[in-house]
C-alpha positions as CSV (number, residue, x, y, z in Angstrom):
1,X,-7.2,19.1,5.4
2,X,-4.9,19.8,2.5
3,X,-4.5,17.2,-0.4
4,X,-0.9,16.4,0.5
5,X,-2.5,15.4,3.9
6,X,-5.4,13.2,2.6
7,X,-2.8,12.0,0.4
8,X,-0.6,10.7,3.1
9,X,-3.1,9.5,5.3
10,X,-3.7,6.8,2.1
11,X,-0.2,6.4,1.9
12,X,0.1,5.7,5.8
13,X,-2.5,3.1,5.2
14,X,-1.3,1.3,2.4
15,X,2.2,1.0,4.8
16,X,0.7,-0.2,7.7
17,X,-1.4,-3.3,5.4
18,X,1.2,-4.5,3.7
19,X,3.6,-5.1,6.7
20,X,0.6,-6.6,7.8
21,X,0.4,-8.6,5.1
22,X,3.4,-9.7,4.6
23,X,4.0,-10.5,8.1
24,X,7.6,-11.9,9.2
25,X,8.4,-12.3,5.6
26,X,11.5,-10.2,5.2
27,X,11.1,-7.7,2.3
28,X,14.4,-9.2,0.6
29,X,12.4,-12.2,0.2
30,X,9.1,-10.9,-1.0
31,X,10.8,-8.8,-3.8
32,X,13.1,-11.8,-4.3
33,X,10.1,-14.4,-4.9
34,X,8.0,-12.3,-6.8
35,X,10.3,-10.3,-9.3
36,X,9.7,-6.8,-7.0
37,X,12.2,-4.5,-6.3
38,X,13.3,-4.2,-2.5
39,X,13.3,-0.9,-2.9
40,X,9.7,-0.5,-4.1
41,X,8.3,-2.6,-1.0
42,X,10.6,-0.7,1.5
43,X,9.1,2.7,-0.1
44,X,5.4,2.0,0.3
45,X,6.0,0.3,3.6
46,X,7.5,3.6,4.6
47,X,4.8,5.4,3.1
48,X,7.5,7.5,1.1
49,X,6.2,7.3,-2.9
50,X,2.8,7.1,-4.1
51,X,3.3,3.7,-6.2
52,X,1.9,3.5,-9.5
53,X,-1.8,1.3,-10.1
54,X,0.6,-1.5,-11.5
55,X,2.6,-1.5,-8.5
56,X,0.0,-2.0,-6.5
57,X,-2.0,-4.7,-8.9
58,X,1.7,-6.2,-8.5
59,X,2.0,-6.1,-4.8
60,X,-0.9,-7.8,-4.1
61,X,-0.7,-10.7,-6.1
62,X,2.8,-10.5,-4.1
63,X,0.9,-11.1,-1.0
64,X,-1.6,-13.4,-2.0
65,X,-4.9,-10.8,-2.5
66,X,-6.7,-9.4,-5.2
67,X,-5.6,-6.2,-5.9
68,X,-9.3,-4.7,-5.4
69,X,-9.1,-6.5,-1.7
70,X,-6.0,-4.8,-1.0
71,X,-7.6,-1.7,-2.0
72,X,-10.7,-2.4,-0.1
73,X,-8.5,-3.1,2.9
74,X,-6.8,0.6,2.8
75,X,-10.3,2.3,2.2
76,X,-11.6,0.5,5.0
77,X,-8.7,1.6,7.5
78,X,-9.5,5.6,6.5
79,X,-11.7,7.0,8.4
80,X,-15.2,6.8,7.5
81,X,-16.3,10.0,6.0
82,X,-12.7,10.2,4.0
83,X,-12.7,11.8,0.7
84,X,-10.0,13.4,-1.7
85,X,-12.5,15.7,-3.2
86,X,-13.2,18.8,-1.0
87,X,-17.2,19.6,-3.0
């Protein structure tokens, strides 16, 4: 699997937990409430950008977790033997 691949798998991930996460909340309102651009939310929730560590820190104090939960949460939906490192 090519990096681009591995890399969007992560991405996919990180999508599919924070709609989860922020559940019927509409996006508007999560950027809104916690000084976030819509258009940062809508792009990871699309799985379009790769958002910078401070986006993400962000993001999850957002949605009420730790950033290292959110994180935990994503490596925990890849699969189990998932690496970025080809050795």
């Amino acid at each position: 699997m090519q990096i681009d691949e591995k890399k969007q798998k992560i991405l996919n991930s990180l999508a599919k937990i924070t709609k989860k996460l922020r559940g019927r909340q509409s996006q508007f309102m999560l950027a809104s409430e916690n000084d976030i651009s819509t258009s940062i939310i809508s792009t990871v929730e699309r799985a379009l950008k790769d958002p910078q560590f401070t986006t993400i820190y962000k993001l999850a104090e957002a949605l009420n977790i730790k950033p290292h939960k959110l994180i935990k949460m994503v490596e925990d939906d890849l699969p189990p033997d998932f690496t970025l490192i080809d050795r």
